[in-house]
C-alpha positions in Angstrom: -7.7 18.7 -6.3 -9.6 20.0 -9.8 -10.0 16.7 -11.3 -10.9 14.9 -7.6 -13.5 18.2 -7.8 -15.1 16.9 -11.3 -14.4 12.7 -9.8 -16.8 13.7 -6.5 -19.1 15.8 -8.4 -20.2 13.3 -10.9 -20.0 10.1 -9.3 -21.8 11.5 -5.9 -24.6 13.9 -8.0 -23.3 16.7 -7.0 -21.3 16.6 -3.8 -18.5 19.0 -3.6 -15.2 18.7 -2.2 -14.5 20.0 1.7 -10.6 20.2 1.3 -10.5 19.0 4.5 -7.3 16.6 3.8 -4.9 14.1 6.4 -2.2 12.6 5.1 -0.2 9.7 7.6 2.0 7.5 7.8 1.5 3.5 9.6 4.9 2.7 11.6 5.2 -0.4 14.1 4.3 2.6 16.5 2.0 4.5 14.8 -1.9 4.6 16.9 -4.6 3.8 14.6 -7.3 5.5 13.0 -10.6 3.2 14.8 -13.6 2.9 14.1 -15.6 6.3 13.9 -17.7 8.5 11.5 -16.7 11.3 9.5 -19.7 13.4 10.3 -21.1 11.9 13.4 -22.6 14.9 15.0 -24.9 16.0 12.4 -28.6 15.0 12.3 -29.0 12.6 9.9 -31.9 14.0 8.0 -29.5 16.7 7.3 -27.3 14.7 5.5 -28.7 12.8 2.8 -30.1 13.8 -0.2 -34.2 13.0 -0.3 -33.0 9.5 -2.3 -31.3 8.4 0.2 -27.5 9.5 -1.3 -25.0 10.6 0.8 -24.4 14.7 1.0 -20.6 14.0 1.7 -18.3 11.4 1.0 -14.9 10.6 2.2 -12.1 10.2 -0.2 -9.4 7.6 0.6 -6.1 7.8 -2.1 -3.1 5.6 -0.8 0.0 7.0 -1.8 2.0 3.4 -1.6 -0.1 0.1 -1.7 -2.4 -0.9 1.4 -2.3 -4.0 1.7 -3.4 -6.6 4.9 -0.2 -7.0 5.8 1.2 -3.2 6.2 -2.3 -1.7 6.9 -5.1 -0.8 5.1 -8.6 0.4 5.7 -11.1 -1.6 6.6 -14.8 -0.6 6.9 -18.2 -1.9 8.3 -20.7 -2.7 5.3 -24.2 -0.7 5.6 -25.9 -4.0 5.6 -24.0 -4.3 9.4 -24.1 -1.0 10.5 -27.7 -0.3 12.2 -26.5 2.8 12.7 -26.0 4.5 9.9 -29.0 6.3 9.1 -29.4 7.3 12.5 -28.8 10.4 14.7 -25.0 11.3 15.4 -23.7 7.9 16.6 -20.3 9.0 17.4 -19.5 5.6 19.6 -15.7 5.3 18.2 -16.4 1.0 18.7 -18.2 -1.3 16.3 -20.7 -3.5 18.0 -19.3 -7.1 18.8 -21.8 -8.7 16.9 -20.9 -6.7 13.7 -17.1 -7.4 13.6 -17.3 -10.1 11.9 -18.6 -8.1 8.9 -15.7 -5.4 8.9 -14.0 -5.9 5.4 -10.6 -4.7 4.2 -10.4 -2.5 1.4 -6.5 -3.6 0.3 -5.5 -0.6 -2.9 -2.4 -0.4 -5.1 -1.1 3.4 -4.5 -2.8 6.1 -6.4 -6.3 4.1 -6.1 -9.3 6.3 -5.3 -11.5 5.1 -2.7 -15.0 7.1 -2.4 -17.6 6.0 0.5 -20.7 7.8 2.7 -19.4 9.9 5.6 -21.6 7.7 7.5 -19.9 4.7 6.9 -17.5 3.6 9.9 -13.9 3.0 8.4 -10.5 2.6 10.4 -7.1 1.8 10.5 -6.3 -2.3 10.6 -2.8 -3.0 12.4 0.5 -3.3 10.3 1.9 -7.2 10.3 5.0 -7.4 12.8 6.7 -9.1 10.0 6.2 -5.8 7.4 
C-alpha cells in the first residue's frame, strides 16, 4: 500500500490513496461489475483540480491475467462519455450510442491500472469456453 501511496501521489499530482479496497473473483456465475462511476454523487466542480485533473483515481491491479476471454475491464473513453464532467450521473447504463466506444483494458497479473473516478468502467462477461 506505501509504494501504491508514492505510485498515486506522483503520477496523479498529489492525490492520496482512500484505502477503500475490493478484491473478487469472475466465476461462470459470478454478477458483474456494470457500468457506473466511482464517485457519482459528488458535484463535479468538487472534484477536479482547477486544470482539469482528476482529485481521485481508481486503482485497478489484477492478481492473475484479464484477458477477453476470462474477463477483464472494460471502460468508456472520455472522448464518449458526455457525461463526465457533469453533475453526479450515477445512471449504472452507457448510452446506446456510446457502446460501441467501450474498450477492453486486457492486463497480465500484477499490472497497475490508474484512471479518473469519473470514468465509467465495468466487468465484461467471462468466455463459456474459459
Amino acid at each position: 500500500a506505501h509504494q501504491l501511496s508514492e505510485l498515486i501521489s506522483v503520477g496523479t499530482r498529489g492525490n492520496r490513496q482512500v484505502m477503500d479496497w475490493f478484491i473478487f473473483r469472475i466465476s461462470q456465475q459470478s454478477d458483474l461489475w456494470g457500468a457506473h462511476r466511482d464517485r457519482p454523487a459528488i458535484r463535479a466542480e468538487g472534484t477536479f483540480k482547477e486544470d482539469g485533473l482528476p482529485k481521485y483515481n481508481t486503482v485497478w491491479i489484477p492478481l492473475t491475467d484479464a484477458t477477453t476471454r476470462n474477463s477483464c475491464l472494460m471502460v468508456l473513453p472520455l472522448s464518449a462519455d458526455s457525461g463526465y464532467f457533469g453533475e453526479g450521473d450515477s445512471s449504472p447504463s452507457i448510452p446506446v450510442s456510446a457502446l460501441q466506444h467501450v474498450r477492453a483494458l486486457p492486463c497480465e497479473a500484477g499490472s497497475v491500472v490508474s484512471f479518473s473516478h469519473r470514468r465509467r468502467p465495468q466487468g465484461s462477461a467471462k468466455s463459456a469456453s474459459s
